[in-house]
N, C-alpha and C positions, 0 to 999 in steps of 0.2 A: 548330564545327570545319569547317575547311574542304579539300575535295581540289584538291591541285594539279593541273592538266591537265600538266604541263610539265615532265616528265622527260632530258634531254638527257646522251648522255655523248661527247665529242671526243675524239678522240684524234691526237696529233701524235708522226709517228717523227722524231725527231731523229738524229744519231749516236752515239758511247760515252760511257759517265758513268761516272767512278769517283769515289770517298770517297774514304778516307783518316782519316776524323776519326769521333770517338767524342764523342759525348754525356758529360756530367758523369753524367746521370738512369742514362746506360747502364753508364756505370763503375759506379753503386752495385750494379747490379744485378748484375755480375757478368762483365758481357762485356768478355773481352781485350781491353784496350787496347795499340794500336799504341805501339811507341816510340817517341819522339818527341825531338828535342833539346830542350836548356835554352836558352831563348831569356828567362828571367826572372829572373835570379841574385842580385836584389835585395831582391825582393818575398817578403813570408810567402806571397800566395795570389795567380792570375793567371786571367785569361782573355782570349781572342780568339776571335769567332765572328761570319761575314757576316750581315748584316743582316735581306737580304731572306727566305734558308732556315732562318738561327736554325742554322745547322752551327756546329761547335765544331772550329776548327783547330788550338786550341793550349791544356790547363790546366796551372792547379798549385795541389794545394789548394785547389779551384775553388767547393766545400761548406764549407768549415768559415768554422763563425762566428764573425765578429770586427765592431768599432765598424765603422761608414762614415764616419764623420764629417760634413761636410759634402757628401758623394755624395746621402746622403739625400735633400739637394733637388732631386734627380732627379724624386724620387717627389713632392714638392713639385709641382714646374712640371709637370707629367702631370696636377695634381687642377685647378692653375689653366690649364693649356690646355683640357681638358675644360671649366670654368668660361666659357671664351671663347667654346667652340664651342657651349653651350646658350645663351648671351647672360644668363648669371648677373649676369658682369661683364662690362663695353665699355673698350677700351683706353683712350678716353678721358677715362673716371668718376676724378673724386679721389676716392680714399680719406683719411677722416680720419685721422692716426694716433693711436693710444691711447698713455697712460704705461705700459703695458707693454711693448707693440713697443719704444717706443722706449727701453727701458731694456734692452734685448740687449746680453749682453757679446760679445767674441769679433770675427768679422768684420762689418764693418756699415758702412751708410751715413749713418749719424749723422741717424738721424729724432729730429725733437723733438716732442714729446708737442703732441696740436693744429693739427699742420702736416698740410696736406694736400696732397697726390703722386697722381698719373697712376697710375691702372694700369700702363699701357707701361714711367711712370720706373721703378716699385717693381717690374716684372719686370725692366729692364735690373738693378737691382740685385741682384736673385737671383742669375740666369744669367751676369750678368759678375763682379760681386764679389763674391758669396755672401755678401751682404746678411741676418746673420739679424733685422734689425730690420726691412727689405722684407720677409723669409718671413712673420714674424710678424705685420706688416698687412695681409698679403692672406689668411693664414689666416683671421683675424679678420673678415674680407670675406668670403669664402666660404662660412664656416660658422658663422659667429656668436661662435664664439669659437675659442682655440688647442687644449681638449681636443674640441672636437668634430670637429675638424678631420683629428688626428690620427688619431679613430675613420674617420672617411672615409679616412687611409691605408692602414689596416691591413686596413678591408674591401676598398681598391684589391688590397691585396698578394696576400689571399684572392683576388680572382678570378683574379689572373694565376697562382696557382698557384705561390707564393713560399712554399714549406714551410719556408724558414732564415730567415726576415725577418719582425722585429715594430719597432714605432714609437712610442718613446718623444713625440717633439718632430718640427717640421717643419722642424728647422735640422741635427740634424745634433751640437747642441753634450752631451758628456758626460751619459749618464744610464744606468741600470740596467737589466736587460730594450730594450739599444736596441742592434739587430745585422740585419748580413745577411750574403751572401756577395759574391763576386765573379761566380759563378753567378748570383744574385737579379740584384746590378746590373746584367748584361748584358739581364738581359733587360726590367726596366724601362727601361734606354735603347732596349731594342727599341719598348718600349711609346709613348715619350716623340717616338720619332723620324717614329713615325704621324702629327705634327703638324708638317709638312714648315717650317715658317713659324719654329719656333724655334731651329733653327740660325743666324736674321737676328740670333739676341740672342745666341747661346752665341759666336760666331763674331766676335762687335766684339772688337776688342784694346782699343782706348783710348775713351771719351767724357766725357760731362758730364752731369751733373745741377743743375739752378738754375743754369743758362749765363746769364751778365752779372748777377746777383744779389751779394750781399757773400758766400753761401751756398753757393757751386759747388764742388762737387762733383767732383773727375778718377775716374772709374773706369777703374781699370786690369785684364785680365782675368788670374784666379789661374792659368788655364791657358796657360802661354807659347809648347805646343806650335802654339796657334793662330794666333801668328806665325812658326812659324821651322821648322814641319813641311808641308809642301805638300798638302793637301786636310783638316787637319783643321780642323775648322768646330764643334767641341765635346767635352765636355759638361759635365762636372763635375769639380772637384778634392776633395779633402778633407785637414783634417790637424785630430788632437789629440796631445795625447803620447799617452795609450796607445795610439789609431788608428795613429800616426805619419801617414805621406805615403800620399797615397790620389788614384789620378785613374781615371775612365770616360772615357774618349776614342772618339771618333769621328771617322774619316777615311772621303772618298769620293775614289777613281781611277774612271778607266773603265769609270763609271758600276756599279761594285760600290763599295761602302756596306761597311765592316766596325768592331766596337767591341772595344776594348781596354781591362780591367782589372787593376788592379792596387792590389793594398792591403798596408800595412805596409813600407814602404821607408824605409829610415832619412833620407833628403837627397832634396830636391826632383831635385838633377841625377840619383840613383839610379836617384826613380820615371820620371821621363821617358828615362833610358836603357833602361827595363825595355818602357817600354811603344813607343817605339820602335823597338827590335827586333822586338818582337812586329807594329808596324806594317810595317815592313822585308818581314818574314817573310811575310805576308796577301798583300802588292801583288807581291813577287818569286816567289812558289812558286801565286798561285791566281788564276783569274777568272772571270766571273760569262758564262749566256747568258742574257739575259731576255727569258720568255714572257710574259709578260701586267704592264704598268703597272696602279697602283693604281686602283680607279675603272674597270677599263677593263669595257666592255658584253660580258659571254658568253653571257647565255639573255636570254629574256624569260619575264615572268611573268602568268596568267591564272587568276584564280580567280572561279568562281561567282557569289559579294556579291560582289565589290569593285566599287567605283566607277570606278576604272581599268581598260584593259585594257593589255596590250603594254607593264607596268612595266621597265623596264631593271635587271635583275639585272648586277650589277658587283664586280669583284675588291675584297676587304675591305681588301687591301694588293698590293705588289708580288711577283709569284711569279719565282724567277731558278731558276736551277742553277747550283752551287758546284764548279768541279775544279779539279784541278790542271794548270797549264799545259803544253802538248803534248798535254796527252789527247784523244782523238775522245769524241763523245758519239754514242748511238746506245740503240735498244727503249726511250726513253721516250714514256710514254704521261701524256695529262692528260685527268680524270676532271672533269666537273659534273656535280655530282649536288645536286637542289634536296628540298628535305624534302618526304615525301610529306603532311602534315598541317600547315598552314600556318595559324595564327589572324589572324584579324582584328580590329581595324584593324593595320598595319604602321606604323610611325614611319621617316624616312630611315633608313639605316644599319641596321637593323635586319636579323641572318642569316636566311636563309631556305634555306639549302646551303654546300656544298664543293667545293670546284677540288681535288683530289688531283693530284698527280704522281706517278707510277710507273715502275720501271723492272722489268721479271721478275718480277713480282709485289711486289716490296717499294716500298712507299709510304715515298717520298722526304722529301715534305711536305705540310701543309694547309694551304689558305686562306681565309675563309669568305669566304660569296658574298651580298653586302647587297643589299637593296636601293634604287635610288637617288632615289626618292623617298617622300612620303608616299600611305597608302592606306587608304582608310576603308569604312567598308561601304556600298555601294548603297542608295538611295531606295526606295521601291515602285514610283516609275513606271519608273526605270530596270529594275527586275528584272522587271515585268509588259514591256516594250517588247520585253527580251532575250527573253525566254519568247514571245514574240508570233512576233517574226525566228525561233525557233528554231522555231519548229511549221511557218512561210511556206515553209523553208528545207525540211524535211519534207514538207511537200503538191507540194511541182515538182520 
């Protein structure tokens, strides 16, 4: 066990901050919610909430559970971006495809049993055509097979704290015990969008697969708002019949970030008017002031063993504040506070504190506060040399 030396709290006055919006978690709990207008008159169940704060400016129905259908592979591309960023898989490893992958009904890229594909291709195929014969081979890739795989979603969903979401399949396609909300998917696309690199895939309208082959492939993306809506760059569509129409969307203005949900719309034109409006709604009534980019250096870190000294502690994500436009901001405050009992060794990324934002006492939001790189425990001679300087440093 070890003690932190390095306790730091900042704090910055800004000018006025008001809300306006109420949590799904808060609605259950009880607390009056603001009226609001209907800005989703299509959809059984909706949400809208900015990125960076996780604020909720707009639901309907926001909890109750119903299919995702192909949204699923949200929670998908989150196990295989994770997968990237440990170097499980390398974008440019072929995967073999198996006769299962490639026997997916439903949307798909028409893998054939034996062929083998790019990591890269088999995620454009996810992300732009929701490919469940690509889901299916990179499951298979990652976890050895498609049930284990799925057990790795459902532990994903546990940690984010997804109480209405369990996980039949990693596609998406009909099955029993396979649901989440509109509430879940936002905030898995919260999770999903920590991997700033996959909007380069969600975000393609047209490409190819097997270009100049007998075999090519056109993929076209199922999300059309990503040509014909200005800043959206993703995420996901979904449709079965009992699902019906189902899309997570994500749009970035002026450098605020916001996701829109919507599940059960009877007509592709329905859900994209639903979720439109709702984007409409985000960009014209709200905007963002941002404190701290992702990764960005707030403390430094020093412990006893480590090997390191002067590790660079950094924002786990982006920290903003969310009002409504004309408002002044003003009495907030922003809180680092690093844990007082820190083990060692450390791995990059790894929390060691929290960036609080506060206004009057009510905490705004959280951010956790990583560290940015690896730290392992001190030698003997290192820790005899330190001990030696500190006695030297003591005798003058």
């Amino acid at each position: 066990m070890q003690k932190c030396f390095l306790s730091i709290i900042i704090f910055f006055l800004i000018f006025s901050y008001g809300t306006g919006y109420i949590s799904a978690k808060e609605h259950q709990d009880g607390e009056k919610k603001e009226e609001q207008i209907e800005l989703t008159k299509y959809s059984q169940s909706a949400i809208l909430l900015e990125r960076d704060t996780g604020k909720i400016m707009y639901e309907k129905g926001a909890n109750d559970k119903l299919p995702p259908a192909s949204m699923t592979k949200i929670m998908t591309l989150i196990l295989i971006m994770e997968a990237l960023d440990k170097g499980t898989i390398e974008l440019e490893e072929k995967v073999s495809i198996s006769e299962y992958a490639a026997s997916m009904g439903g949307s798909q890229i028409f893998l054939e049993a034996g062929e083998k594909m790019t990591v890269k291709d088999l995620l454009k195929g996810v992300a732009v055509a929701s490919g469940n014969d690509a889901s299916v081979a990179l499951a298979e890739r990652i976890a050895g097979s498609e049930e284990a795989f799925v057990k790795m979603m459902n532990e994903k969903a546990r940690e984010l704290n997804l109480e209405n979401t369990h996980f039949e399949n990693p596609t998406g396609l009909p099955a029993e015990n396979h649901y989440s909300t509109a509430y879940d998917m936002a905030i898995m696309a919260r999770e999903l969008l920590k991997h700033e690199e996959i909007t380069s895939y969600t975000s393609i309208y047209e490409d190819y697969l097997r270009k100049g082959t007998e075999d090519e492939f056109w993929l076209v993306n199922t999300n059309k708002l990503v040509k014909f809506y200005d800043g959206v760059d993703g995420l996901k569509t979904g449709y079965t019949t009992k699902a019906k129409y189902c899309l997570t969307a994500t749009a970035e203005r002026n450098d605020m970030r916001v996701i829109a949900v919507v599940m059960g719309a009877d007509t592709t034109k329905k859900r994209n008017s639903d979720v439109t409006k709702m984007l409409d709604y985000a960009f014209n009534q709200y905007e963002t002031k941002k404190l701290f980019e992702r990764n960005q250096a707030v403390s430094k870190l020093d412990l006893l063993k480590a090997n390191k000294k002067g590790v660079k502690v950094v924002t786990g994500d982006s920290v903003s504040l969310l009002h409504k436009k004309g408002e002044k901001l003003k009495d907030i405050q922003t809180n680092v506070q690093l844990n007082e009992n820190i083990e060692l060794p450390l791995a990059k990324g790894d929390q060691v504190g929290i960036l609080s934002v506060v206004q009057n006492g009510k905490t705004l939001s959280k951010t956790p506060l990583v560290v940015q790189e690896d730290v392992g425990m001190a030698g003997f001679w290192m820790l005899f040399k330190e001990t030696f300087d500190d006695l030297l440093k003591k005798e003058y």
